[in-house]
Backbone as JSON Lines, residues from 0, in Angstrom:
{"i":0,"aa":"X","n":[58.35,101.13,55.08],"ca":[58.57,101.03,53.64],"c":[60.01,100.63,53.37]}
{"i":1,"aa":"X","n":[60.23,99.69,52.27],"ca":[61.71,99.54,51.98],"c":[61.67,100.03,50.69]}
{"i":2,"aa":"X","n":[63.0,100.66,50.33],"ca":[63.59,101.06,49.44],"c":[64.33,100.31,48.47]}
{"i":3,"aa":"X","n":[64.57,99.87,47.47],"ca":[65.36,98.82,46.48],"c":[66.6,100.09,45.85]}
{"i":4,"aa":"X","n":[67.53,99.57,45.89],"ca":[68.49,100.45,45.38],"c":[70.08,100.32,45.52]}
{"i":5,"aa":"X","n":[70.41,101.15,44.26],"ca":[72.26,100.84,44.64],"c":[72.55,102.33,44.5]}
{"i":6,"aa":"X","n":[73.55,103.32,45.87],"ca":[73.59,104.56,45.95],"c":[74.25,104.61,44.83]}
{"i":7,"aa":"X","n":[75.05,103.87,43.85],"ca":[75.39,104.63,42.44],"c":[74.55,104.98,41.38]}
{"i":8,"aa":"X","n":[73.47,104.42,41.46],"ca":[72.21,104.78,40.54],"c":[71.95,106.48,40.78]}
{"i":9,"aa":"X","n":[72.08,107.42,39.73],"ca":[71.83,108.59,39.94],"c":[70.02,108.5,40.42]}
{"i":10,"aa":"X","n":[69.44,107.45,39.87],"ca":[68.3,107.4,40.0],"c":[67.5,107.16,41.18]}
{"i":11,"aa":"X","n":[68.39,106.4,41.8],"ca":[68.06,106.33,43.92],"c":[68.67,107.23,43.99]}
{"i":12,"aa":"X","n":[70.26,107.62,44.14],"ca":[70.06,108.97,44.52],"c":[69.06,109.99,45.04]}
{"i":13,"aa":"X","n":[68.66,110.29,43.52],"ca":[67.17,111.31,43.58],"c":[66.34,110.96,44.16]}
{"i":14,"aa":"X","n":[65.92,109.75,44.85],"ca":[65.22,109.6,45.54],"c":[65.97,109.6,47.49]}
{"i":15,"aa":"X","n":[66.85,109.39,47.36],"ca":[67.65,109.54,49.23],"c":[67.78,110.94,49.13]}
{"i":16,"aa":"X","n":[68.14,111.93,47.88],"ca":[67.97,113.1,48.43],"c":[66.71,113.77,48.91]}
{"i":17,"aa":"X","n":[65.98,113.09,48.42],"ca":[64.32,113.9,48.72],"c":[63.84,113.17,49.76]}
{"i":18,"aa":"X","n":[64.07,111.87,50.05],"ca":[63.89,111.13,51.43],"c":[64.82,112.43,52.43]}
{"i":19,"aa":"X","n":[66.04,112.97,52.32],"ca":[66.54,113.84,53.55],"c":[65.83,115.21,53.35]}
{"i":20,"aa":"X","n":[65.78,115.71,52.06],"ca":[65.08,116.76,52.56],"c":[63.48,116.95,52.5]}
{"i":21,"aa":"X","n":[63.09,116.06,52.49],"ca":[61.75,116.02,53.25],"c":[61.65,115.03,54.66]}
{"i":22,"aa":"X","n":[62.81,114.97,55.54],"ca":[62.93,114.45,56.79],"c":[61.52,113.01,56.58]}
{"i":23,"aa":"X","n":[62.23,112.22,55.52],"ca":[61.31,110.94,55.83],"c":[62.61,109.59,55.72]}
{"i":24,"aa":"X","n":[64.01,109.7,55.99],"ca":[65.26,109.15,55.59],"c":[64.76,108.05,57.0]}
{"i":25,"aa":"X","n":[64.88,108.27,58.39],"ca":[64.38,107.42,59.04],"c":[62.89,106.4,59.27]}
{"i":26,"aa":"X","n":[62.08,106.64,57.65],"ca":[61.12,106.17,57.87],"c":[61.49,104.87,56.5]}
{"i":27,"aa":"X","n":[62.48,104.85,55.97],"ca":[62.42,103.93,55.13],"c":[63.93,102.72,55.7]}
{"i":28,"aa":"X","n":[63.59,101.52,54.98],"ca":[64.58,100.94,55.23],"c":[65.01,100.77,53.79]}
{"i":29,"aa":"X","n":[66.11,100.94,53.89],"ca":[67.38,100.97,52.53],"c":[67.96,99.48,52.37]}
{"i":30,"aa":"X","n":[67.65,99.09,51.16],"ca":[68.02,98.0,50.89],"c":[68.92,97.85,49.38]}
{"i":31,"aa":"X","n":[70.22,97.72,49.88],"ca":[71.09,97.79,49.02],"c":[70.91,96.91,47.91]}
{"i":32,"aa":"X","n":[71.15,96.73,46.43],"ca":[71.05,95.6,45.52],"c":[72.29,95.74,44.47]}
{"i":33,"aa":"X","n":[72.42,94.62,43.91],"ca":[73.27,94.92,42.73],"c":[72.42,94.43,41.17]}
{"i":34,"aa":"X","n":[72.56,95.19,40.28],"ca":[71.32,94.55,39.24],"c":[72.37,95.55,37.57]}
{"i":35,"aa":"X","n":[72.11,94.61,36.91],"ca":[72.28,95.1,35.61],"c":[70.95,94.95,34.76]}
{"i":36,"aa":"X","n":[71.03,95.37,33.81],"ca":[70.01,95.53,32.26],"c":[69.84,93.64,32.39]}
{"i":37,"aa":"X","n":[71.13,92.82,32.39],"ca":[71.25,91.38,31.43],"c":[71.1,90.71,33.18]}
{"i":38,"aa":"X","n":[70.58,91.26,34.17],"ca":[70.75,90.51,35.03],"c":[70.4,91.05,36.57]}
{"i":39,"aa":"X","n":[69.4,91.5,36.82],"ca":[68.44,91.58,37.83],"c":[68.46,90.77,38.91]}
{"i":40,"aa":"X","n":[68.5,91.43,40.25],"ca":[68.27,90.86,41.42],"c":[67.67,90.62,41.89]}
{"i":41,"aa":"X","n":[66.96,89.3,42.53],"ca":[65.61,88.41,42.44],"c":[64.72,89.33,43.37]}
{"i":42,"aa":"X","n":[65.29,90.92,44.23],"ca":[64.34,91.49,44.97],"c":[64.14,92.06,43.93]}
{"i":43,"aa":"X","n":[64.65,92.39,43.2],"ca":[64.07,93.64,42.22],"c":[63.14,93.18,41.08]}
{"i":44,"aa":"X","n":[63.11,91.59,40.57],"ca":[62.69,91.53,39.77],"c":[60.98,91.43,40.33]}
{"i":45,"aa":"X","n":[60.82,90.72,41.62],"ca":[59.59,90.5,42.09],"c":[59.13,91.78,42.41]}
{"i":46,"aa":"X","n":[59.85,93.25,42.33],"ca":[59.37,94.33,43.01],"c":[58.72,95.05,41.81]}
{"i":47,"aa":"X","n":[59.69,94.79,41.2],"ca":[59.62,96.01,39.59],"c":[59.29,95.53,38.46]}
{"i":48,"aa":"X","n":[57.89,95.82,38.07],"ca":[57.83,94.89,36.76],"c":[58.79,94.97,35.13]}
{"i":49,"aa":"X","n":[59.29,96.24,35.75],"ca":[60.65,96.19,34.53],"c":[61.9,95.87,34.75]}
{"i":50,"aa":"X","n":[61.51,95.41,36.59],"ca":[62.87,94.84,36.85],"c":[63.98,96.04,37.04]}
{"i":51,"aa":"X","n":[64.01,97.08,37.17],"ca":[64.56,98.07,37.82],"c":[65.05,98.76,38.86]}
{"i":52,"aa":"X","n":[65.95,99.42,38.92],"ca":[65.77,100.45,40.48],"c":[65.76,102.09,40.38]}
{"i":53,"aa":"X","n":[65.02,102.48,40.96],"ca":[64.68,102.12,42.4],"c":[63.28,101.69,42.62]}
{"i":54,"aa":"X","n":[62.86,101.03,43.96],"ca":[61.69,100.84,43.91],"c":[61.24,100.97,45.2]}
{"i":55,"aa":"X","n":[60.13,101.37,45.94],"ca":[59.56,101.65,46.83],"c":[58.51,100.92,46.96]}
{"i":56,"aa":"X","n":[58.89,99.95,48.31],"ca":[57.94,98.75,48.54],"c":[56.68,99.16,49.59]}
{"i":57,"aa":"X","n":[55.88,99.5,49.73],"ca":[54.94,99.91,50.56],"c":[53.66,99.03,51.43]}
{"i":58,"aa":"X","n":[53.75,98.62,52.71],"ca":[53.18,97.63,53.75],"c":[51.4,97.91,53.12]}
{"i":59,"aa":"X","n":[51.17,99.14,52.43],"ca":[49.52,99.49,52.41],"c":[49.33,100.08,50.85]}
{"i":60,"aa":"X","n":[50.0,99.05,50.3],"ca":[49.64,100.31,48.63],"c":[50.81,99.1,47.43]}
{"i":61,"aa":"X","n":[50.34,99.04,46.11],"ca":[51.3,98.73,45.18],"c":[52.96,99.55,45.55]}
{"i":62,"aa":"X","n":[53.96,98.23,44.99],"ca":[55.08,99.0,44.9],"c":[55.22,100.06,43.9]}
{"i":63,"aa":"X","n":[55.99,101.23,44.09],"ca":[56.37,102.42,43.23],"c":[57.27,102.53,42.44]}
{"i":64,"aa":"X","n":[57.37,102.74,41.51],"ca":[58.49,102.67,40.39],"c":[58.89,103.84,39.46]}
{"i":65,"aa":"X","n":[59.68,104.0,39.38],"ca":[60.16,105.04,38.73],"c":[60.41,106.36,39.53]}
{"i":66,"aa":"X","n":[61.61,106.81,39.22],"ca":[62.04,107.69,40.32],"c":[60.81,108.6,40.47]}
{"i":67,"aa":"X","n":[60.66,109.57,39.0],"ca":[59.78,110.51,39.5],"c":[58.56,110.17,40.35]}
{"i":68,"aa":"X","n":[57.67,108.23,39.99],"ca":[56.45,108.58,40.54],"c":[56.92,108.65,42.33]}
{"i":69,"aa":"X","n":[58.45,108.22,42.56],"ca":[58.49,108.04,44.3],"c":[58.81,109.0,44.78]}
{"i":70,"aa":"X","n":[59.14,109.88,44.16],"ca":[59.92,111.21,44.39],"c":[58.43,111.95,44.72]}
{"i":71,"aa":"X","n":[57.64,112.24,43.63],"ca":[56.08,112.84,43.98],"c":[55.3,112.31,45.22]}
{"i":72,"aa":"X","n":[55.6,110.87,45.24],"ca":[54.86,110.5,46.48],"c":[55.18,110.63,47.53]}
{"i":73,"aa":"X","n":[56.61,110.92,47.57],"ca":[57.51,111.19,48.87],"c":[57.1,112.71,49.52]}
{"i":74,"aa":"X","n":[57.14,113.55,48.25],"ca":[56.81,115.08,48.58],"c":[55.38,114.9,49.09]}
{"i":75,"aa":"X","n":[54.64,114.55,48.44],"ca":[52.96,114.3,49.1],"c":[52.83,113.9,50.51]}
{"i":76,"aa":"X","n":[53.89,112.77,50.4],"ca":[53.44,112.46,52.05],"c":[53.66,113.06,52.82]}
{"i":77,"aa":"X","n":[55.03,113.74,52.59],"ca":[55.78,114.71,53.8],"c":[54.85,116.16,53.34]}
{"i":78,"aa":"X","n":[53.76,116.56,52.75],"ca":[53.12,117.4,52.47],"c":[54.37,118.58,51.98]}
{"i":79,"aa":"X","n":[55.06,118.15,51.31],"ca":[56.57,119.4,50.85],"c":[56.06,120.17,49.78]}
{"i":80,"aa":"X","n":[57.23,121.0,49.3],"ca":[56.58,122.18,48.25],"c":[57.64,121.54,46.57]}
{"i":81,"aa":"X","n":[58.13,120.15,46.48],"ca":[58.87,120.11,45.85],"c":[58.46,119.92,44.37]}
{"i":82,"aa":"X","n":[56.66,119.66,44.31],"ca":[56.4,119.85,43.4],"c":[55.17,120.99,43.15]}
{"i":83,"aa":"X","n":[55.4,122.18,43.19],"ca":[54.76,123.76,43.59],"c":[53.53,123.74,42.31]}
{"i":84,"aa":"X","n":[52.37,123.95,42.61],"ca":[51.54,123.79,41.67],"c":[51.59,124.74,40.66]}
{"i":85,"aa":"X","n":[52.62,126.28,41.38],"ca":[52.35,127.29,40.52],"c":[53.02,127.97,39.78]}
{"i":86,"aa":"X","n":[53.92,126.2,39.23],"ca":[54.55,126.65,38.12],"c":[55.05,125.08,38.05]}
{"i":87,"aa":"X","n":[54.28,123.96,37.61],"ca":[54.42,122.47,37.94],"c":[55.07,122.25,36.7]}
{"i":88,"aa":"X","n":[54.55,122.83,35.57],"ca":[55.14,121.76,34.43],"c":[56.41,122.53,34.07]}
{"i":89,"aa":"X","n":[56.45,123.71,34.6],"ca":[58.15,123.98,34.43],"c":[58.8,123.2,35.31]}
{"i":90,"aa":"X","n":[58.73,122.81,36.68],"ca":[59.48,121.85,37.53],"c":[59.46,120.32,36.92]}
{"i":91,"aa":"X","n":[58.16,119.88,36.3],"ca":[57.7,118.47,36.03],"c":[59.04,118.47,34.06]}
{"i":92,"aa":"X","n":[58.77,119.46,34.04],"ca":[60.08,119.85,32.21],"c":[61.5,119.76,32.89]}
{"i":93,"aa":"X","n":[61.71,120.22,34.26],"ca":[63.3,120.52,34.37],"c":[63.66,118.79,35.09]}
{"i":94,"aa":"X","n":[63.44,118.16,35.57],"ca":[62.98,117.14,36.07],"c":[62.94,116.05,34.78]}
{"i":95,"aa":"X","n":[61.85,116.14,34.11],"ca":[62.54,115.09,32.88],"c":[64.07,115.29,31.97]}
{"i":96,"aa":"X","n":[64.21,116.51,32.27],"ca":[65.55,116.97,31.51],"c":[66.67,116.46,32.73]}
{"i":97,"aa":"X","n":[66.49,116.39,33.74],"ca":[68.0,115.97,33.93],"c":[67.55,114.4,34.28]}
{"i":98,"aa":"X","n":[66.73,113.93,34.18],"ca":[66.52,112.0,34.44],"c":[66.42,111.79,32.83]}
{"i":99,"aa":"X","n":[66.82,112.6,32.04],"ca":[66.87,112.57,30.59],"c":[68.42,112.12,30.52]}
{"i":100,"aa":"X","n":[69.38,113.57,31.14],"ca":[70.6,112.96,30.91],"c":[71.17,111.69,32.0]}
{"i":101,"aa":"X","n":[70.38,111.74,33.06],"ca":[71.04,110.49,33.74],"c":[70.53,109.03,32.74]}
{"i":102,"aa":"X","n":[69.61,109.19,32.02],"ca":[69.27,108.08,31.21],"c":[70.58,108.12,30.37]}
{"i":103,"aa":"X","n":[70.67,109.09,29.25],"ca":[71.52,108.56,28.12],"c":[72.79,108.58,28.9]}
{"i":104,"aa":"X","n":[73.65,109.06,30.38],"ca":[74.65,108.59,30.61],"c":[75.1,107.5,31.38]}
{"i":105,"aa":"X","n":[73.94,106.71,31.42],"ca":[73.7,105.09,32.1],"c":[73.43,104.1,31.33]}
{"i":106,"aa":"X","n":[73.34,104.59,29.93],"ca":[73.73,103.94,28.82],"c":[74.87,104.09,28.17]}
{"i":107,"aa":"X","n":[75.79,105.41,28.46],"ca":[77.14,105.01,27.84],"c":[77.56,103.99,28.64]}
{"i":108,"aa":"X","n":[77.46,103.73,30.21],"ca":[78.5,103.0,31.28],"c":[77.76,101.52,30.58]}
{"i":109,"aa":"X","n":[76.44,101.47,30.52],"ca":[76.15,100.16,30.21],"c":[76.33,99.55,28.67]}
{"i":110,"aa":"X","n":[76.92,100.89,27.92],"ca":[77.42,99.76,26.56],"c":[79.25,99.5,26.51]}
{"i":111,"aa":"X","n":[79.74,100.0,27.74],"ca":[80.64,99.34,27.92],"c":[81.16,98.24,28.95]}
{"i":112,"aa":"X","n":[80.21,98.56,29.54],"ca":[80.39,97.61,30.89],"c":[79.6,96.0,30.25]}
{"i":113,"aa":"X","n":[78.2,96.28,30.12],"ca":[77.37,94.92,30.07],"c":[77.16,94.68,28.36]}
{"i":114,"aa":"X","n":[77.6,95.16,27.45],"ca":[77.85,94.48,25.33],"c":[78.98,94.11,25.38]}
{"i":115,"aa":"X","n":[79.65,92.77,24.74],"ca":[80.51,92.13,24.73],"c":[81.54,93.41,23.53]}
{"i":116,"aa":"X","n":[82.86,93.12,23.51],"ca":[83.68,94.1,23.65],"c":[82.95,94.5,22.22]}
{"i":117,"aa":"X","n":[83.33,93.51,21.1],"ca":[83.1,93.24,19.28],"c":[81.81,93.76,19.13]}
{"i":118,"aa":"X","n":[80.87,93.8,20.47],"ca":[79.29,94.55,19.62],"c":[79.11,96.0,19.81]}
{"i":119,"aa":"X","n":[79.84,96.61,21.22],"ca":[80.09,98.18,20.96],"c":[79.88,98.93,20.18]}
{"i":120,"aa":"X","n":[79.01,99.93,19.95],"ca":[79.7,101.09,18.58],"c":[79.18,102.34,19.53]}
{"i":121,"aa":"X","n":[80.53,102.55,19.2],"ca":[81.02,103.97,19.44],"c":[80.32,105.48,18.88]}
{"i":122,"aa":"X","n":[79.43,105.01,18.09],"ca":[78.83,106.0,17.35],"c":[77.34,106.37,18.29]}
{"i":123,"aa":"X","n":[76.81,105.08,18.89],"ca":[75.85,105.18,19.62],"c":[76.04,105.86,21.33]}
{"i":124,"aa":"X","n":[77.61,105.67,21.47],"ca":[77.82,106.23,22.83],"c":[78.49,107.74,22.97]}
{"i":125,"aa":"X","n":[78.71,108.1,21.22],"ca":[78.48,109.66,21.13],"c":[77.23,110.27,20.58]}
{"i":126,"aa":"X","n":[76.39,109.31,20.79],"ca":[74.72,110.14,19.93],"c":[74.44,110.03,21.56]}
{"i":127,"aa":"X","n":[74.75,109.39,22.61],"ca":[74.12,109.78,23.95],"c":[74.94,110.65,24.57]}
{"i":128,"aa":"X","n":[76.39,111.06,24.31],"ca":[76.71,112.34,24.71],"c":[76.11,113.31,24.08]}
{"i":129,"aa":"X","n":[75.93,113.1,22.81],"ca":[75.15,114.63,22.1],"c":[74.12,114.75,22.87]}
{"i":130,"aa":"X","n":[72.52,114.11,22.85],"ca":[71.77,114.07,23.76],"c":[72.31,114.96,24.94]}
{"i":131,"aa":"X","n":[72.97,114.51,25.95],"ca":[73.56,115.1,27.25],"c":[74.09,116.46,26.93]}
{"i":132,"aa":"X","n":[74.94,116.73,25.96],"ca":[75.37,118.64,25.59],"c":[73.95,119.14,25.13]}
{"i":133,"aa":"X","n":[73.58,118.3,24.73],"ca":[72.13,119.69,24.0],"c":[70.9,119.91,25.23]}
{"i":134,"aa":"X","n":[71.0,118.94,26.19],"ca":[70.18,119.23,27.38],"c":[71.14,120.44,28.46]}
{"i":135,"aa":"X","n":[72.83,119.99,28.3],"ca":[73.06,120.77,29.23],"c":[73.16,122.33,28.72]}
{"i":136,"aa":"X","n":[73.34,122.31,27.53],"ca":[73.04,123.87,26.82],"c":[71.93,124.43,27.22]}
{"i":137,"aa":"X","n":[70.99,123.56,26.95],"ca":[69.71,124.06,27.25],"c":[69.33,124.94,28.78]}
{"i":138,"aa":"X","n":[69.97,123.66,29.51],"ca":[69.53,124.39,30.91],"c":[70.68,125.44,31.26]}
{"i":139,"aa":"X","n":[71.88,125.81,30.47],"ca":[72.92,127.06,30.48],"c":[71.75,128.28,30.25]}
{"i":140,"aa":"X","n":[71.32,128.28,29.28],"ca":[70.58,129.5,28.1],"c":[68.98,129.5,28.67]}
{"i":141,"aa":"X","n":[68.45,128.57,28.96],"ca":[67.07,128.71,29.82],"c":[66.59,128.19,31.12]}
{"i":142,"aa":"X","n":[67.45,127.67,32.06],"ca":[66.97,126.7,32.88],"c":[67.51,128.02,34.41]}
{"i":143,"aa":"X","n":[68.5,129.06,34.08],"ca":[69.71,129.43,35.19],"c":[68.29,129.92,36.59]}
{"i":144,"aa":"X","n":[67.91,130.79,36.0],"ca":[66.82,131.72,36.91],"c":[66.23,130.67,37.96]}
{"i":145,"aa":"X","n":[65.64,129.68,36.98],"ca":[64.73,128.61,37.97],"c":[65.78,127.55,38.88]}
{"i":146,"aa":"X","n":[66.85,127.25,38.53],"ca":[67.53,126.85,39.3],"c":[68.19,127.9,40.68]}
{"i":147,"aa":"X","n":[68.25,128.27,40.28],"ca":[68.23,129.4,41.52],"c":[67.23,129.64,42.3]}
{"i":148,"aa":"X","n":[66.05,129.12,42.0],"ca":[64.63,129.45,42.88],"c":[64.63,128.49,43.85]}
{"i":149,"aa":"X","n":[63.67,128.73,44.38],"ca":[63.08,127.99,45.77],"c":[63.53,126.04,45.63]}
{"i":150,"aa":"X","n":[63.99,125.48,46.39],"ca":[64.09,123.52,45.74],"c":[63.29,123.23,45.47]}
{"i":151,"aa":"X","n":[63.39,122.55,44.04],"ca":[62.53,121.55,43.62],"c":[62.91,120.41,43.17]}
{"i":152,"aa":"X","n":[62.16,119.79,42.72],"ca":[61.92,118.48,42.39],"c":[63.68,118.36,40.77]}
{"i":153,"aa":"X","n":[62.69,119.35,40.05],"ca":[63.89,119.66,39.27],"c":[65.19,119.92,39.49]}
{"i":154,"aa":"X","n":[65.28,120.41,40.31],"ca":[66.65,121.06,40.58],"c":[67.63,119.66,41.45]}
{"i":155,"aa":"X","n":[66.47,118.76,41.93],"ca":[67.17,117.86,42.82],"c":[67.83,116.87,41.39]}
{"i":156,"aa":"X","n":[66.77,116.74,40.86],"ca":[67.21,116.08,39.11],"c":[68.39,116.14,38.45]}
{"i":157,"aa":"X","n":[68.52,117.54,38.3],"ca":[69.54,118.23,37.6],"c":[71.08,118.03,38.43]}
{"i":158,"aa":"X","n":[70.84,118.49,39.73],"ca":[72.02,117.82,40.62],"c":[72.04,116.49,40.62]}
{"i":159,"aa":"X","n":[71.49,115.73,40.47],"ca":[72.21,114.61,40.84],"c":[72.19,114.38,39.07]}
{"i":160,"aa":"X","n":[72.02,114.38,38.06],"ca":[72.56,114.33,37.07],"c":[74.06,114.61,36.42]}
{"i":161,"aa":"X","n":[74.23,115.92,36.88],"ca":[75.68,116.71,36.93],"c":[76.21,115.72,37.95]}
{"i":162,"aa":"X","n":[76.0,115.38,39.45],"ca":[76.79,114.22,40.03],"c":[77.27,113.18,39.33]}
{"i":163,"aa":"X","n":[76.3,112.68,38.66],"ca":[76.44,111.25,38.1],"c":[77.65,111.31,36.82]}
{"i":164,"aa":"X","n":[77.53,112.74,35.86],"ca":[78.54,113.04,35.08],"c":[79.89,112.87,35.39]}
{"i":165,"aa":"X","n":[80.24,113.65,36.82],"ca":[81.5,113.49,37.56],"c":[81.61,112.56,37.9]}
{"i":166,"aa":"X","n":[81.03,111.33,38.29],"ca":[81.41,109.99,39.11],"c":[81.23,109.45,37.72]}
{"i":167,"aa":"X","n":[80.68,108.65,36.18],"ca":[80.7,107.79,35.46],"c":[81.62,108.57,34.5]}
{"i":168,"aa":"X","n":[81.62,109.57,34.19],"ca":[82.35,110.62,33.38],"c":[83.28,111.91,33.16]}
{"i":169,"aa":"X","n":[83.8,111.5,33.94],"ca":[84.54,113.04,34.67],"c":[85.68,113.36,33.21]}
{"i":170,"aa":"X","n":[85.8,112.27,32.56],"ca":[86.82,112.71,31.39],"c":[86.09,113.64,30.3]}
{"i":171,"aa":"X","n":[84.91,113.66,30.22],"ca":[84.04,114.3,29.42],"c":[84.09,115.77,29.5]}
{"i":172,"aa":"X","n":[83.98,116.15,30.64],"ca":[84.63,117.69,31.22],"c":[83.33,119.02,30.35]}
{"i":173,"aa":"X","n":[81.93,118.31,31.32],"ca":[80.47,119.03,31.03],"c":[80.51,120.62,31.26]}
{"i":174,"aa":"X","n":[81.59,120.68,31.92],"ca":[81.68,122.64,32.41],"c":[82.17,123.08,31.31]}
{"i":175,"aa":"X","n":[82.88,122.83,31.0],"ca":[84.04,123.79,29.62],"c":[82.43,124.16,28.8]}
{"i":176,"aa":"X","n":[82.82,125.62,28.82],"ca":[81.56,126.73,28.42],"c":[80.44,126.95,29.12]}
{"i":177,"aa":"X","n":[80.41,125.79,30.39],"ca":[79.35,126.52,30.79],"c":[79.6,126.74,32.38]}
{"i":178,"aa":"X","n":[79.94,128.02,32.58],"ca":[80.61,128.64,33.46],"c":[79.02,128.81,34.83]}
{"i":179,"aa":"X","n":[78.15,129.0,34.0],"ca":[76.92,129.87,35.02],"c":[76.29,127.92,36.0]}
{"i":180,"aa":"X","n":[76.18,127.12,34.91],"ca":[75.73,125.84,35.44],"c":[76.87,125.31,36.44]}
{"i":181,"aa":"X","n":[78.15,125.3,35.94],"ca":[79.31,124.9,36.87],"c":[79.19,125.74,38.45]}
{"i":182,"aa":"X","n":[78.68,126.71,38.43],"ca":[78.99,127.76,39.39],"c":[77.75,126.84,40.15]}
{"i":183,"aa":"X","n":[76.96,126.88,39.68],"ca":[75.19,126.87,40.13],"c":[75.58,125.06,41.01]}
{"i":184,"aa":"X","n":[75.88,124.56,40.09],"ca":[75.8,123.26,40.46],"c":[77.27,123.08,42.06]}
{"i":185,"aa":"X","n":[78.23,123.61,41.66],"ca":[79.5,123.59,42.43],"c":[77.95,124.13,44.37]}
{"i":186,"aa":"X","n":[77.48,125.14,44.16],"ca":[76.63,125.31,45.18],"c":[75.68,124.47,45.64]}
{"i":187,"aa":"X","n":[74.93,123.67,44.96],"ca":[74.04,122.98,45.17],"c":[74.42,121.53,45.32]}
{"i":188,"aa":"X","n":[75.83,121.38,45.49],"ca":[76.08,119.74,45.98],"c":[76.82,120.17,46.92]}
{"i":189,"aa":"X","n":[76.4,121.18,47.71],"ca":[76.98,121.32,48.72],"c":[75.82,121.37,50.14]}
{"i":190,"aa":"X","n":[74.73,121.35,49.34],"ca":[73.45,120.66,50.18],"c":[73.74,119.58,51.14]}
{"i":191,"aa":"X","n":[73.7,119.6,52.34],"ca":[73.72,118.49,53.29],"c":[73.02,117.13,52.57]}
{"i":192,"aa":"X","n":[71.69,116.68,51.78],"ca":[71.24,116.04,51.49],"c":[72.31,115.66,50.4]}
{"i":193,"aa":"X","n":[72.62,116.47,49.09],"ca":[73.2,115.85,48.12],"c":[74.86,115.04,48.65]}
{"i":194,"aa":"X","n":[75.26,116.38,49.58],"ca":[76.65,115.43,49.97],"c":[76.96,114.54,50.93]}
{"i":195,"aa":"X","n":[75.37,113.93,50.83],"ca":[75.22,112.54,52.31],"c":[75.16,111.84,51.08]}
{"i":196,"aa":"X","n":[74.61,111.74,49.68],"ca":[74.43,110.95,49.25],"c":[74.92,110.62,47.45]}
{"i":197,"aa":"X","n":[76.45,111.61,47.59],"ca":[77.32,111.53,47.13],"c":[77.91,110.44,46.12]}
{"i":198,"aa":"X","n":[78.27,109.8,45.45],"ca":[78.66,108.26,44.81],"c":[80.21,108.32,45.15]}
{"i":199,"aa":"X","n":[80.63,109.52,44.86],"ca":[82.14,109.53,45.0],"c":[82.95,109.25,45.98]}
């Protein structure tokens, strides 16, 4: 199987971390790309019908798209517990919440990086930080217990979300008040998997 991807995408990320900890990292080949929103790389565009990354090219099956569906298929194959049936849509809820904030903070980098300087507004790249505080409140005040539980799918989410904050955003400074997530997270990128696959 090849992999489509650039390790700064929080979104491969989440997928090389669950390739190591479900010991399937030597079964894929990693294929580096470079791709924007205005400008796609001719592997990605033939791979991904939205033209995206990451994507998971497979010798016996359609290619896969979208982190979560490769992330599920990854756990399936390696028969893992990362998506636990017996308590799924709390993992399948914590899981859209942090590929929630890696969304709206891959749209602040991309309305400054890829909109010409004059079309910017600034108003839209603090309605996607709001977005990002009201998810990370959220998982301060309800998310602490389950992050602390057994790995999941979610929790791999949520870390590499908080990663992606520190590497595109570190001036933003997501801890100030929330002391229990800072703590939680400071532990959990200290995972052999998350700090092989690091951006920083």
């Amino acid at each position: 199987m090849q992999l489509l991807g650039s390790p700064a995408s929080p979104f491969v990320r989440k997928v090389l971390v669950t390739l190591r900890e479900t010991d399937q990292l030597d079964q894929i080949d990693f294929i580096e790309v470079s791709t924007t929103p205005t400008n796609s790389a001719s592997e990605v565009t033939a791979a991904h019908a939205l033209k995206k990354i990451p994507a998971l090219i497979r010798p016996d099956g359609c290619t896969l798209y979208d982190s979560r569906v490769i992330t599920r298929f990854l756990d399936g194959r390696a028969r893992g517990k990362l998506y636990p049936e017996r308590n799924i849509w709390e993992v399948l809820t914590l899981e859209a919440t942090g590929d929630g904030i890696m969304e709206a903070a891959v749209l602040m980098v991309y309305e400054g990086r890829v909109r010409p300087e004059e079309k910017q507004f600034e108003g839209w790249v603090e309605a996607q930080w709001g977005k990002i505080e009201n998810a990370l409140d959220a998982l301060s005040a309800r998310w602490m217990s389950h992050l602390y539980g057994p790995l999941d799918a979610g929790q791999i989410s949520v870390g590499c979300a908080l990663g992606y904050l520190d590497f595109r955003h570190p001036t933003r400074d997501w801890r100030k008040g929330r002391d229990g997530l800072a703590a939680w997270y400071a532990e959990f990128s200290t995972r052999d998997a998350m700090a092989a696959t690091s951006p920083a």
